[in-house]
PyMOL Python script that loads the backbone (N, CA, C, O; Angstrom):
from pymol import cmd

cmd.read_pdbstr("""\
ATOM      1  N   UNK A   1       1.038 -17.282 -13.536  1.00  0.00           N
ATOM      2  CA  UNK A   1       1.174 -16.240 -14.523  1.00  0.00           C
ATOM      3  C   UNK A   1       2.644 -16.080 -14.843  1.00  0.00           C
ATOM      4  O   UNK A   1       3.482 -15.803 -13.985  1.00  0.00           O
ATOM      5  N   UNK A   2       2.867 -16.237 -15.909  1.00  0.00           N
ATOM      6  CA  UNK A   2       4.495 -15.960 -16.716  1.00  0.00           C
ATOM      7  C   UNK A   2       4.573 -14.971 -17.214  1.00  0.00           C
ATOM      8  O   UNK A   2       3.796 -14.691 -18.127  1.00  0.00           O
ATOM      9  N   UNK A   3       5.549 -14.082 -16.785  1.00  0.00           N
ATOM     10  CA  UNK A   3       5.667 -12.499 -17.566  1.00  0.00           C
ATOM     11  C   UNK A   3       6.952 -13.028 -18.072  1.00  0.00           C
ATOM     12  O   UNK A   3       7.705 -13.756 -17.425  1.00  0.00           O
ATOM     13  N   UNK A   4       7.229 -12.426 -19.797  1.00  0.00           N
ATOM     14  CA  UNK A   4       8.533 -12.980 -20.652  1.00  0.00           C
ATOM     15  C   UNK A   4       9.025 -11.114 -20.740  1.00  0.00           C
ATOM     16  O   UNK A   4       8.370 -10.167 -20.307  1.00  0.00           O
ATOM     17  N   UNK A   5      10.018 -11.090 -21.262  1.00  0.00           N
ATOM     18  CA  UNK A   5      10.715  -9.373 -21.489  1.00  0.00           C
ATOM     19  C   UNK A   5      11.545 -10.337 -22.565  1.00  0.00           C
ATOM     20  O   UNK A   5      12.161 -11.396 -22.448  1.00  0.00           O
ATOM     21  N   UNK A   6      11.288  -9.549 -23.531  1.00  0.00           N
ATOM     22  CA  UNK A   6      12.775  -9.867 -24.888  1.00  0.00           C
ATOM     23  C   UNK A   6      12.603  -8.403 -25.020  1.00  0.00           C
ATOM     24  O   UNK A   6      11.687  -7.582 -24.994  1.00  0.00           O
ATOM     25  N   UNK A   7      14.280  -8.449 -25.219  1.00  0.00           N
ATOM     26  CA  UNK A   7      14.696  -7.017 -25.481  1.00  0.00           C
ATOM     27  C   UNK A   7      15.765  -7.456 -26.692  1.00  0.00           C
ATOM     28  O   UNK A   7      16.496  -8.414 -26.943  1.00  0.00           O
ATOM     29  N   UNK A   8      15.433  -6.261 -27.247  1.00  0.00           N
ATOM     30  CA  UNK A   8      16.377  -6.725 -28.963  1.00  0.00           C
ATOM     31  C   UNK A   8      17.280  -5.605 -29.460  1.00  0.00           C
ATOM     32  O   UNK A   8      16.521  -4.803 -30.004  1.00  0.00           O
ATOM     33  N   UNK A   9      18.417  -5.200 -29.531  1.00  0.00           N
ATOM     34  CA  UNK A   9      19.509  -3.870 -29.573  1.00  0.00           C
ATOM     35  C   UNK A   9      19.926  -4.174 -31.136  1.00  0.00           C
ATOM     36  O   UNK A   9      20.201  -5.308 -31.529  1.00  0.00           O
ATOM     37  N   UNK A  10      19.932  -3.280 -31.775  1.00  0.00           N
ATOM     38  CA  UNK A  10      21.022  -3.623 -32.853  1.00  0.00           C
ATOM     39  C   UNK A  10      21.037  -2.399 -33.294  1.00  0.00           C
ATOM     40  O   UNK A  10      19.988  -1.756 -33.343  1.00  0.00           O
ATOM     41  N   UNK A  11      22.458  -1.769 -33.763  1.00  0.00           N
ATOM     42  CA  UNK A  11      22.919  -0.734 -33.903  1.00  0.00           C
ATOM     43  C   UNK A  11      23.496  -0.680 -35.142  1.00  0.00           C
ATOM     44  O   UNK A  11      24.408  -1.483 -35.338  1.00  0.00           O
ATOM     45  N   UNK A  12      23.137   0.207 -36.198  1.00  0.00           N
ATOM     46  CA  UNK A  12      23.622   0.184 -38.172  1.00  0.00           C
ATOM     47  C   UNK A  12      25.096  -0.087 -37.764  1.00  0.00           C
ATOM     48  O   UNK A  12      25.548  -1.017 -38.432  1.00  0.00           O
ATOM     49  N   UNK A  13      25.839   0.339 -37.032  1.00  0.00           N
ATOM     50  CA  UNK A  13      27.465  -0.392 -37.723  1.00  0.00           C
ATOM     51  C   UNK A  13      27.649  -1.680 -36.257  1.00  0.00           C
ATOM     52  O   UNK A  13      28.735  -2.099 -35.857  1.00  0.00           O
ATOM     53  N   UNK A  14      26.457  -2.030 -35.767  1.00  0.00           N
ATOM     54  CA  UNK A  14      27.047  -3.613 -35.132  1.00  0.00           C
ATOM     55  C   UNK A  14      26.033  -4.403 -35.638  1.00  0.00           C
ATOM     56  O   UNK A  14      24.934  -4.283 -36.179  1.00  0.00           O
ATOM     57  N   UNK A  15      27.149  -5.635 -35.099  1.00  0.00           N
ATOM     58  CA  UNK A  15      26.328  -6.915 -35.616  1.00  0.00           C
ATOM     59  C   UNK A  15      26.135  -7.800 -34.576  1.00  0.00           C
ATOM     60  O   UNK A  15      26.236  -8.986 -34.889  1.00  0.00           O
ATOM     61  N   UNK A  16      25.958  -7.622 -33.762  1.00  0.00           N
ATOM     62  CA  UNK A  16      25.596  -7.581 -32.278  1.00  0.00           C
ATOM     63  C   UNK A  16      23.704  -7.755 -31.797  1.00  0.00           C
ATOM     64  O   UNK A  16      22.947  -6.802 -31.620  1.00  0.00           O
ATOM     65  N   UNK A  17      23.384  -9.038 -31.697  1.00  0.00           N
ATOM     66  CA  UNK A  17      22.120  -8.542 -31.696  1.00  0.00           C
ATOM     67  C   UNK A  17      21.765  -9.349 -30.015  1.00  0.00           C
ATOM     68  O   UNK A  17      22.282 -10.462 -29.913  1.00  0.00           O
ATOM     69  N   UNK A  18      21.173  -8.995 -29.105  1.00  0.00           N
ATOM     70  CA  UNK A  18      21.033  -9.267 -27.445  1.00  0.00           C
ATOM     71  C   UNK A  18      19.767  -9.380 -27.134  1.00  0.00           C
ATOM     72  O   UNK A  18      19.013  -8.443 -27.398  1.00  0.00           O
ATOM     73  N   UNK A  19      19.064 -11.073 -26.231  1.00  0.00           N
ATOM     74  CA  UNK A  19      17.677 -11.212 -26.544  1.00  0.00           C
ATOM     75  C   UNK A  19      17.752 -11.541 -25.002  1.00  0.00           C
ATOM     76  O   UNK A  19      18.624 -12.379 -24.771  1.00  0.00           O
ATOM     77  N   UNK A  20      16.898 -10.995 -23.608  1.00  0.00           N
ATOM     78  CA  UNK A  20      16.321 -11.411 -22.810  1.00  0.00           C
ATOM     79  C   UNK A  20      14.795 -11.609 -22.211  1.00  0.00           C
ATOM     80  O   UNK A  20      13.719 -11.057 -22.440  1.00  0.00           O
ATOM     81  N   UNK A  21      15.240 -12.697 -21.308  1.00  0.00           N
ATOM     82  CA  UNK A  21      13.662 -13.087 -21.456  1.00  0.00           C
ATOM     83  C   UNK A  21      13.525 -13.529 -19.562  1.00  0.00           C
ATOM     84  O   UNK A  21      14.380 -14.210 -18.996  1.00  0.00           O
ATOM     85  N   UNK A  22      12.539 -13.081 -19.006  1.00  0.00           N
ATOM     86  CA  UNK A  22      12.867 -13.452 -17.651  1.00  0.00           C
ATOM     87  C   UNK A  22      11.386 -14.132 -17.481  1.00  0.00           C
ATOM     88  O   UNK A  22      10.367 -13.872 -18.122  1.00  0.00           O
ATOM     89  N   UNK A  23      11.625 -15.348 -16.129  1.00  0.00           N
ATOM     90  CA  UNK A  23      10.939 -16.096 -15.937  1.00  0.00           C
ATOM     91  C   UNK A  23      10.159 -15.915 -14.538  1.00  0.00           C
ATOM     92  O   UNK A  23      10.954 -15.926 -13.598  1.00  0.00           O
ATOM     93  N   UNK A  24       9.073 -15.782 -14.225  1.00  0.00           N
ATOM     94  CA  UNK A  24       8.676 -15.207 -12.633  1.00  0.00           C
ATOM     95  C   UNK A  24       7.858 -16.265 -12.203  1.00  0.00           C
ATOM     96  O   UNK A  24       6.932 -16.611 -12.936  1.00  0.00           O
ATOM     97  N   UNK A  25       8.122 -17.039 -10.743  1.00  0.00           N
ATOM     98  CA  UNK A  25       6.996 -17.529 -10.272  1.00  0.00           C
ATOM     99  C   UNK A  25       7.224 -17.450  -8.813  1.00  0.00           C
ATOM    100  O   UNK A  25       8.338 -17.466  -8.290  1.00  0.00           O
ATOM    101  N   UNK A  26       6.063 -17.362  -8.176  1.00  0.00           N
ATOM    102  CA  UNK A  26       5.163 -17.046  -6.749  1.00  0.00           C
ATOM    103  C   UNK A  26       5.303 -18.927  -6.304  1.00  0.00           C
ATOM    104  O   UNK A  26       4.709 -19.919  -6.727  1.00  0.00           O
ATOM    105  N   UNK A  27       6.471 -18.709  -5.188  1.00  0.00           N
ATOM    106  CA  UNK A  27       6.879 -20.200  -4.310  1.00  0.00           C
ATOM    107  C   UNK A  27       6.053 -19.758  -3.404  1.00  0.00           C
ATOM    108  O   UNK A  27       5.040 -19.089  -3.614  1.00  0.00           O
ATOM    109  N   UNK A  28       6.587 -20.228  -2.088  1.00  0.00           N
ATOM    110  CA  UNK A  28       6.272 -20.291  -0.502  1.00  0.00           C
ATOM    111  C   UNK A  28       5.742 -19.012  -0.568  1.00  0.00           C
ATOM    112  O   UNK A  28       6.191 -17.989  -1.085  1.00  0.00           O
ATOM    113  N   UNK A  29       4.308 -19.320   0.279  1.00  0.00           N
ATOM    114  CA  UNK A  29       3.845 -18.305   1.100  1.00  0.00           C
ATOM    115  C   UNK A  29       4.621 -17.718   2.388  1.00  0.00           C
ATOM    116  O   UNK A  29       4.963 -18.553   3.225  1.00  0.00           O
ATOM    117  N   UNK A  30       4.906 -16.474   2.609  1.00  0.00           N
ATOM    118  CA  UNK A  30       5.144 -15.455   3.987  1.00  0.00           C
ATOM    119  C   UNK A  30       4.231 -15.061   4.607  1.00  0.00           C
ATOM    120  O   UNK A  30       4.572 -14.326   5.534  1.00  0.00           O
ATOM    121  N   UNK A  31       3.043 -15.246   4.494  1.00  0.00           N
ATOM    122  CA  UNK A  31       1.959 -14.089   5.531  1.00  0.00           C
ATOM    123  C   UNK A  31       2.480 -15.294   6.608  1.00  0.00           C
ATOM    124  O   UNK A  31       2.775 -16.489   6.623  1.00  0.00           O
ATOM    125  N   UNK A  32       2.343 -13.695   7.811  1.00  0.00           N
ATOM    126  CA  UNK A  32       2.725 -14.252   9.287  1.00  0.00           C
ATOM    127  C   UNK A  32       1.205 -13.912   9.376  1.00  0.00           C
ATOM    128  O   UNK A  32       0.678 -12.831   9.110  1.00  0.00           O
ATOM    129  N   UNK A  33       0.367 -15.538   9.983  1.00  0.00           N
ATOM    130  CA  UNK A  33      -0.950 -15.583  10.501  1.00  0.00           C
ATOM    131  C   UNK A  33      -1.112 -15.471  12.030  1.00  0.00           C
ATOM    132  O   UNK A  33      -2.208 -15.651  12.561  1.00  0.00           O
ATOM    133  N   UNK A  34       0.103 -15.145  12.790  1.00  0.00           N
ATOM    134  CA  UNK A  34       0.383 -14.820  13.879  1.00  0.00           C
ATOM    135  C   UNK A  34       0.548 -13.073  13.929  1.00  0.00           C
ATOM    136  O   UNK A  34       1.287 -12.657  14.821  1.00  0.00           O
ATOM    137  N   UNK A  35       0.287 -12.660  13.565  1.00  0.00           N
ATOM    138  CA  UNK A  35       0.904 -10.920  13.879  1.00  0.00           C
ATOM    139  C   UNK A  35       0.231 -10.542  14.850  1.00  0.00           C
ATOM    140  O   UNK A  35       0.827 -10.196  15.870  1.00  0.00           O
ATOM    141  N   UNK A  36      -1.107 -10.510  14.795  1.00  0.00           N
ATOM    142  CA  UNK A  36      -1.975 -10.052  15.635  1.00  0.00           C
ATOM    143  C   UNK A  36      -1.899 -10.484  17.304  1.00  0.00           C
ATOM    144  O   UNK A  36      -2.267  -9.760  18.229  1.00  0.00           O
ATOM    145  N   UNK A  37      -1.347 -11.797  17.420  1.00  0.00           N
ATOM    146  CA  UNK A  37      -1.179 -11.921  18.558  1.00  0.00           C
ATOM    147  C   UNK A  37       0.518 -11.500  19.190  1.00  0.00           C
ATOM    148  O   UNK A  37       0.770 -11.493  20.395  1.00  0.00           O
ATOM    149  N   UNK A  38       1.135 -11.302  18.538  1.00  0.00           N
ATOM    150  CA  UNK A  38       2.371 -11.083  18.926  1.00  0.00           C
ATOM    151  C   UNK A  38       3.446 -12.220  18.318  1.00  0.00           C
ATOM    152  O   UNK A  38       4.614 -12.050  18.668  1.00  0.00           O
ATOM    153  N   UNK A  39       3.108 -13.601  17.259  1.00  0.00           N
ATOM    154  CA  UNK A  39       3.823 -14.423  17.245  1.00  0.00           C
ATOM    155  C   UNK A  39       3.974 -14.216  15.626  1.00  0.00           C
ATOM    156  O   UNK A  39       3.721 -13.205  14.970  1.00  0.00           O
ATOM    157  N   UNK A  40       4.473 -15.509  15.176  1.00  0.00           N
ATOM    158  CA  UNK A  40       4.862 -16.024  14.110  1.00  0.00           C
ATOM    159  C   UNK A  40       4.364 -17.485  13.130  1.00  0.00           C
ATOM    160  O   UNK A  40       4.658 -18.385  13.917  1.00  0.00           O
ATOM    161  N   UNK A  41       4.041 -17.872  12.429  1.00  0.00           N
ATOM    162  CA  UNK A  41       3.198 -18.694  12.171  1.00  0.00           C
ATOM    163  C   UNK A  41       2.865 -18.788  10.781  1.00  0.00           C
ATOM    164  O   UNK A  41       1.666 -18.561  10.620  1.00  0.00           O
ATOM    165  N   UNK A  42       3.555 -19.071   9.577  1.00  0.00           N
ATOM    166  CA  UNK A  42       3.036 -19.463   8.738  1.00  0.00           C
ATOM    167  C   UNK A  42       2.700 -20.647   7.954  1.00  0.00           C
ATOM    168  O   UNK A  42       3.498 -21.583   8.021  1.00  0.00           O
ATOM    169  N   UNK A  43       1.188 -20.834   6.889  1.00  0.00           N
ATOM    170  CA  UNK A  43       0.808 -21.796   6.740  1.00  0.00           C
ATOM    171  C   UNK A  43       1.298 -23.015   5.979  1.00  0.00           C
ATOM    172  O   UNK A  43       0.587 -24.007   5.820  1.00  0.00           O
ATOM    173  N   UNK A  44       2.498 -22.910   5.529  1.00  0.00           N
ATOM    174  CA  UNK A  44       2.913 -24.596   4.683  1.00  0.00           C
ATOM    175  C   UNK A  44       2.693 -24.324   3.481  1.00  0.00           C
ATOM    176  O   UNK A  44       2.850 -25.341   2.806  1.00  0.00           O
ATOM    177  N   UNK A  45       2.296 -23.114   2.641  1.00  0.00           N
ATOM    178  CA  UNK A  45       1.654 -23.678   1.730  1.00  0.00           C
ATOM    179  C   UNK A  45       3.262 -22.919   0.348  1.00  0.00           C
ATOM    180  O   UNK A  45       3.739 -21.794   0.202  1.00  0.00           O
ATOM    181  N   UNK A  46       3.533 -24.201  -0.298  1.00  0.00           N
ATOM    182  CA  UNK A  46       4.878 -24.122  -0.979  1.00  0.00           C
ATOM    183  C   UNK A  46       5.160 -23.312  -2.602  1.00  0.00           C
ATOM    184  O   UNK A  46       6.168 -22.694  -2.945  1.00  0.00           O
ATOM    185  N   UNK A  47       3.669 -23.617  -3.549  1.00  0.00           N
ATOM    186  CA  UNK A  47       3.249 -22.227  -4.722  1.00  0.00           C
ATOM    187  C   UNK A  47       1.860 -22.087  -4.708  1.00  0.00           C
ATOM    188  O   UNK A  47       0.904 -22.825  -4.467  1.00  0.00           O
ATOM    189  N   UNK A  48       2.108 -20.365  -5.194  1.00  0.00           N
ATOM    190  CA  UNK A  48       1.119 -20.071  -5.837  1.00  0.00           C
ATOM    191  C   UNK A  48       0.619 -20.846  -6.468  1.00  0.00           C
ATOM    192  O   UNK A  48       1.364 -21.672  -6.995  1.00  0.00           O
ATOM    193  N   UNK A  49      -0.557 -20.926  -6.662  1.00  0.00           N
ATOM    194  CA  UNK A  49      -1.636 -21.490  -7.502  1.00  0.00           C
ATOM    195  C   UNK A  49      -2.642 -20.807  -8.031  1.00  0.00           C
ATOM    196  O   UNK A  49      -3.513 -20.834  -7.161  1.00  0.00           O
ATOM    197  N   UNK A  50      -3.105 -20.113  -9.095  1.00  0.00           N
ATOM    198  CA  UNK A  50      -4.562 -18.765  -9.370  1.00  0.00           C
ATOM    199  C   UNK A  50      -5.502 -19.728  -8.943  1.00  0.00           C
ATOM    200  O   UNK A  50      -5.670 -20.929  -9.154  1.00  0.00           O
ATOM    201  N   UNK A  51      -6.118 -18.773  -8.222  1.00  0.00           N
ATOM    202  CA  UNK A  51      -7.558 -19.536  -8.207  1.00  0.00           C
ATOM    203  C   UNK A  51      -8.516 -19.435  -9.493  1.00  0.00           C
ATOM    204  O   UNK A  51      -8.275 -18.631 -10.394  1.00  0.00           O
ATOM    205  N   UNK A  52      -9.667 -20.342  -9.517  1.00  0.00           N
ATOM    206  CA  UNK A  52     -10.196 -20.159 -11.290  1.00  0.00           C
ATOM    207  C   UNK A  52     -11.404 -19.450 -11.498  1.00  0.00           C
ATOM    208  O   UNK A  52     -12.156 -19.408 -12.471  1.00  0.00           O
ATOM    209  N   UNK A  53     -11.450 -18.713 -10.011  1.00  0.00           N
ATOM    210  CA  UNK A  53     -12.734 -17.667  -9.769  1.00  0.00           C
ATOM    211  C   UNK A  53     -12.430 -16.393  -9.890  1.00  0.00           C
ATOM    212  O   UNK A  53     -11.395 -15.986 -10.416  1.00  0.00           O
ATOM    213  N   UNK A  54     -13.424 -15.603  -9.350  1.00  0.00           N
ATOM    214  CA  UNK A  54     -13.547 -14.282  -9.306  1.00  0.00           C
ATOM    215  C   UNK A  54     -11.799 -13.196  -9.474  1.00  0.00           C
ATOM    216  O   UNK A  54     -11.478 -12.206 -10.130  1.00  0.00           O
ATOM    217  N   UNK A  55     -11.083 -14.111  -8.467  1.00  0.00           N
ATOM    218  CA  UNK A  55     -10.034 -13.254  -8.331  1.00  0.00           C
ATOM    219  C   UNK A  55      -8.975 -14.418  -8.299  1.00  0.00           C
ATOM    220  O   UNK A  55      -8.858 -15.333  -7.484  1.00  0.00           O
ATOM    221  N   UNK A  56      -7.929 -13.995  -9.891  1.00  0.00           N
ATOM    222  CA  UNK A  56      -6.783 -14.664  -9.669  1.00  0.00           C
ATOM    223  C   UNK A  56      -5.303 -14.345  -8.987  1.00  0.00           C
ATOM    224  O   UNK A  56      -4.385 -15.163  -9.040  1.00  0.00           O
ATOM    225  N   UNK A  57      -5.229 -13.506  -8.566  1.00  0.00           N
ATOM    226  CA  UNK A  57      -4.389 -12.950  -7.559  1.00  0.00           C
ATOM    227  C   UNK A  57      -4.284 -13.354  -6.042  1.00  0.00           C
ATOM    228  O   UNK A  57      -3.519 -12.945  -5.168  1.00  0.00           O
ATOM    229  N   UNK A  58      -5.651 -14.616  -5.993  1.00  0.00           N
ATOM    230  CA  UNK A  58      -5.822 -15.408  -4.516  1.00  0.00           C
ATOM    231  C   UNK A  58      -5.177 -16.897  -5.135  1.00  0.00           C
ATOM    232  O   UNK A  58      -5.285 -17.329  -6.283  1.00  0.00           O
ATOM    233  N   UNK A  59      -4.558 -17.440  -4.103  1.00  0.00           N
ATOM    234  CA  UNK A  59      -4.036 -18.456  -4.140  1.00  0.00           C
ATOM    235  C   UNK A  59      -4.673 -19.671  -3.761  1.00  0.00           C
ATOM    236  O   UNK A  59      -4.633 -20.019  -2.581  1.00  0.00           O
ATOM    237  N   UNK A  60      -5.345 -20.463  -4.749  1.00  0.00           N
ATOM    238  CA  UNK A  60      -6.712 -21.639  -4.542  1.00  0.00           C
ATOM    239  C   UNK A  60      -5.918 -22.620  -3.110  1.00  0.00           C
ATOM    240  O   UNK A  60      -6.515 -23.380  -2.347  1.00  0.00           O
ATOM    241  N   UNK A  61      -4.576 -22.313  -3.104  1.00  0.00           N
ATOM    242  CA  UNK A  61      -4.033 -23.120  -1.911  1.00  0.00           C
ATOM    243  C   UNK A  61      -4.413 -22.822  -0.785  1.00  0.00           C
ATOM    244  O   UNK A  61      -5.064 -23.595  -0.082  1.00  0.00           O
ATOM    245  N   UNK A  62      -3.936 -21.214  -0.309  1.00  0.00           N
ATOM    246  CA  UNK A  62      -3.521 -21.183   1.326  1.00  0.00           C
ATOM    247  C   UNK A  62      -5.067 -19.845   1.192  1.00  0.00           C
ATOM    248  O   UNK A  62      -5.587 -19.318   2.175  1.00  0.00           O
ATOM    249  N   UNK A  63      -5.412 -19.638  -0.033  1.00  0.00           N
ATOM    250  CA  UNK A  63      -5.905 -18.330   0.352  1.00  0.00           C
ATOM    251  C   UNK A  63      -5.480 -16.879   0.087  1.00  0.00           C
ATOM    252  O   UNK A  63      -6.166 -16.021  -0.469  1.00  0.00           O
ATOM    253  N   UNK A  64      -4.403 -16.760   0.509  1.00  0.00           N
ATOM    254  CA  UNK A  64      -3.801 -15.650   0.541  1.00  0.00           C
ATOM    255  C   UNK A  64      -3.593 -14.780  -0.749  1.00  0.00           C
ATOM    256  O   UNK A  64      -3.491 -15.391  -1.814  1.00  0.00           O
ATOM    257  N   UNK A  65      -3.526 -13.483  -0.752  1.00  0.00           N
ATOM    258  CA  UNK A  65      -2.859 -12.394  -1.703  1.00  0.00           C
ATOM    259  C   UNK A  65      -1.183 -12.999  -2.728  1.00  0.00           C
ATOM    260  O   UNK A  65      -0.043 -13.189  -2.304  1.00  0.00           O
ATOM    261  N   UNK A  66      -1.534 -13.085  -3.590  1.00  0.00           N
ATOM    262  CA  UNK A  66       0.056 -13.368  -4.519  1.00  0.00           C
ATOM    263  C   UNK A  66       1.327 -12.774  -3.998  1.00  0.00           C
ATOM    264  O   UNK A  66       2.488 -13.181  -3.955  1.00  0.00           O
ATOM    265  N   UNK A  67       0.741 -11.708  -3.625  1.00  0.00           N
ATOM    266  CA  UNK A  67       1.912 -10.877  -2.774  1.00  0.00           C
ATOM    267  C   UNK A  67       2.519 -10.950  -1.849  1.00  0.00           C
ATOM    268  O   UNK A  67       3.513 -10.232  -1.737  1.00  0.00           O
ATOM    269  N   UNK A  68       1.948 -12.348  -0.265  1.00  0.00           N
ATOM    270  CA  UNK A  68       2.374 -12.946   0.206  1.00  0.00           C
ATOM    271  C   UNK A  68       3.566 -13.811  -0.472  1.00  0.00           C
ATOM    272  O   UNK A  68       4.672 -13.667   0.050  1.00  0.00           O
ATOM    273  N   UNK A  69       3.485 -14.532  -1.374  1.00  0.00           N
ATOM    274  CA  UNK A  69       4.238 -15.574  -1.379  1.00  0.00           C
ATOM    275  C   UNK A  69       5.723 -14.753  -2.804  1.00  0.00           C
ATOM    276  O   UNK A  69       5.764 -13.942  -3.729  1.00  0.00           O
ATOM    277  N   UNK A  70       6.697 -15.762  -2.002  1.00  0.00           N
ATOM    278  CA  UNK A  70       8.193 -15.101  -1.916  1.00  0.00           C
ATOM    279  C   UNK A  70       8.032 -15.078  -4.399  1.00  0.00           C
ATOM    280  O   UNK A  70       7.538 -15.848  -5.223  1.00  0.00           O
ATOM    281  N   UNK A  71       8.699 -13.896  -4.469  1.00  0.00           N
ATOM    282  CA  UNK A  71       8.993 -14.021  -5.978  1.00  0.00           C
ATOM    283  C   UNK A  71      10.241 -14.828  -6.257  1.00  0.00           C
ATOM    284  O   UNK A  71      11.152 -14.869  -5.430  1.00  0.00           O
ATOM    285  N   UNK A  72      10.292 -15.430  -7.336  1.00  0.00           N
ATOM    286  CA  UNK A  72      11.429 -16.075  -7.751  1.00  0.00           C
ATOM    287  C   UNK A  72      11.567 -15.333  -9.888  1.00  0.00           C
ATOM    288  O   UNK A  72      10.771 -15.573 -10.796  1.00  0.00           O
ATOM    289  N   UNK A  73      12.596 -14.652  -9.935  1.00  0.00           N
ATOM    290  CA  UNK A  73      12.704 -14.556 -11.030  1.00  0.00           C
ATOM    291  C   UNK A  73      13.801 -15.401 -11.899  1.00  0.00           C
ATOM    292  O   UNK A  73      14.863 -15.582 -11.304  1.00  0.00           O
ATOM    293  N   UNK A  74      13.740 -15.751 -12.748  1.00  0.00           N
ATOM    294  CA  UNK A  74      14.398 -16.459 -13.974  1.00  0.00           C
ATOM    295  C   UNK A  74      14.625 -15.386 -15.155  1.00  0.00           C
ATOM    296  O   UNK A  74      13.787 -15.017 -15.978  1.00  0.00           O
ATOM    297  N   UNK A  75      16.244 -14.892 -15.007  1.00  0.00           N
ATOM    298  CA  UNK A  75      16.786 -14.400 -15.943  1.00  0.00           C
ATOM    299  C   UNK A  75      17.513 -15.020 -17.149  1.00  0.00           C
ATOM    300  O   UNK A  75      18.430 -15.768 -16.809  1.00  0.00           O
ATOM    301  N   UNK A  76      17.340 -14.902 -18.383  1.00  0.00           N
ATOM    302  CA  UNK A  76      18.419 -15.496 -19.122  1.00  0.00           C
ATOM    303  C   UNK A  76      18.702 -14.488 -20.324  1.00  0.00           C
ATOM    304  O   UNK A  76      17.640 -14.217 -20.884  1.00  0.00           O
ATOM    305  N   UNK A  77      19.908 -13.783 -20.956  1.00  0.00           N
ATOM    306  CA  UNK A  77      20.179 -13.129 -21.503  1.00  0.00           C
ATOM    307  C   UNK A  77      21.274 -14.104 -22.699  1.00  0.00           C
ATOM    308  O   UNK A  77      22.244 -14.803 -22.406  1.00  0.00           O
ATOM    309  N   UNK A  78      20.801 -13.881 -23.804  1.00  0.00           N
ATOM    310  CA  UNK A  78      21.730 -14.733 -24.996  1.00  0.00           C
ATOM    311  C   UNK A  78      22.175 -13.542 -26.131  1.00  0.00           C
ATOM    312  O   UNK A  78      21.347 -12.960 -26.832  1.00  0.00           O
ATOM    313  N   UNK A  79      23.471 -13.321 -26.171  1.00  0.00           N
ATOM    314  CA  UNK A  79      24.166 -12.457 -27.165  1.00  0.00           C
ATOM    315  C   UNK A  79      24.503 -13.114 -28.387  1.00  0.00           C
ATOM    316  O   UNK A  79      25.096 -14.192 -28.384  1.00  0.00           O
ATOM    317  N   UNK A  80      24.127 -12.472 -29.526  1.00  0.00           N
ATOM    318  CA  UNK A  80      24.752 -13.101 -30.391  1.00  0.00           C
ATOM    319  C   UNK A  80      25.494 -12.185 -31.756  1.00  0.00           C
ATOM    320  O   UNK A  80      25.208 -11.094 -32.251  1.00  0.00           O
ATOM    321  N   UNK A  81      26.507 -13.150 -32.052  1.00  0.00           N
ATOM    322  CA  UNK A  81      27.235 -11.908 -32.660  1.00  0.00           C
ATOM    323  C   UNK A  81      27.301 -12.401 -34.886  1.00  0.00           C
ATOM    324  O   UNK A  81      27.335 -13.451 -35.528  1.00  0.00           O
ATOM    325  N   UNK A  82      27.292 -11.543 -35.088  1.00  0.00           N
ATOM    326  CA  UNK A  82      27.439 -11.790 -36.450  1.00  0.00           C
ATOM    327  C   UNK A  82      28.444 -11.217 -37.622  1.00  0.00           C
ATOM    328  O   UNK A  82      28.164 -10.162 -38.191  1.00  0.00           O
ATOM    329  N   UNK A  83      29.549 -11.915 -37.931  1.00  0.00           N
ATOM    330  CA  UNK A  83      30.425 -11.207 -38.554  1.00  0.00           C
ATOM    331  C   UNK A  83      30.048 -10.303 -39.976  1.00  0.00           C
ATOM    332  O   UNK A  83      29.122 -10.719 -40.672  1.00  0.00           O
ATOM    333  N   UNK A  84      30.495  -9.551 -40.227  1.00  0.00           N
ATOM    334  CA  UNK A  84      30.459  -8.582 -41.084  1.00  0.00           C
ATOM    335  C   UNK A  84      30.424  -9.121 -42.343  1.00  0.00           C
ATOM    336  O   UNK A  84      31.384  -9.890 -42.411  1.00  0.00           O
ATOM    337  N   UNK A  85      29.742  -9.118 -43.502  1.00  0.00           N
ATOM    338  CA  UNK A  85      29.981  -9.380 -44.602  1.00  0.00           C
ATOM    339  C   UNK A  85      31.196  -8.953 -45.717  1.00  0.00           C
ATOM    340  O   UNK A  85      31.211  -7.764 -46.034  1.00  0.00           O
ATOM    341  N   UNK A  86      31.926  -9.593 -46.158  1.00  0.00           N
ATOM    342  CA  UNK A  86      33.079  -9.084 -46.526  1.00  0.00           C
ATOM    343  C   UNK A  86      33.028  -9.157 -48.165  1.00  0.00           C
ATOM    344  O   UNK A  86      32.894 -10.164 -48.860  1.00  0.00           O
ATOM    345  N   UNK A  87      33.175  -7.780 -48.577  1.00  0.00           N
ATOM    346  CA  UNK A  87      32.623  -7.578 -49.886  1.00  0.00           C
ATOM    347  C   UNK A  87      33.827  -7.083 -50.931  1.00  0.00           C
ATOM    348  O   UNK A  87      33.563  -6.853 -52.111  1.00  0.00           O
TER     349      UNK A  87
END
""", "prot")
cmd.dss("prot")
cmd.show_as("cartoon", "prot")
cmd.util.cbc("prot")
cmd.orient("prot")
């Protein structure tokens, strides 16, 4: 799942216009499958993947909740400027 954000500013006396857009994806799983006994132990498994059933928030890989596995966001912000028309 890709969530995008553009955000767009422009103000009557600028010419200034600012577009971001961020990029999100679910790497390596964290659930410790050890807790219960006192240890540490997780399964290998390197992205998210949706599963194509009931619930896409499970990972068709390891199993687990999306929320296990670590977020990675992708920011990119591009300014751009535009000179004034000269009349």
């Amino acid at each position: 799942m890709k969530k995008r954000q553009v955000v767009i500013k422009q103000r009557r006396n600028s010419y200034t216009t600012t577009s971001s857009s961020s990029n999100v994806r679910y790497i390596e799983c964290q659930k410790n499958h050890a807790a219960n006994i006192g240890g540490y132990a997780v399964d290998g498994c390197r992205e998210f993947m949706a599963s194509g059933g009931d619930d896409p928030l499970t990972c068709a890989a390891c199993g687990c909740h999306r929320n296990f596995h670590r977020r990675e966001v992708e920011t990119e912000v591009v300014c751009e400027y535009s000179p004034p028309n000269a009349n």
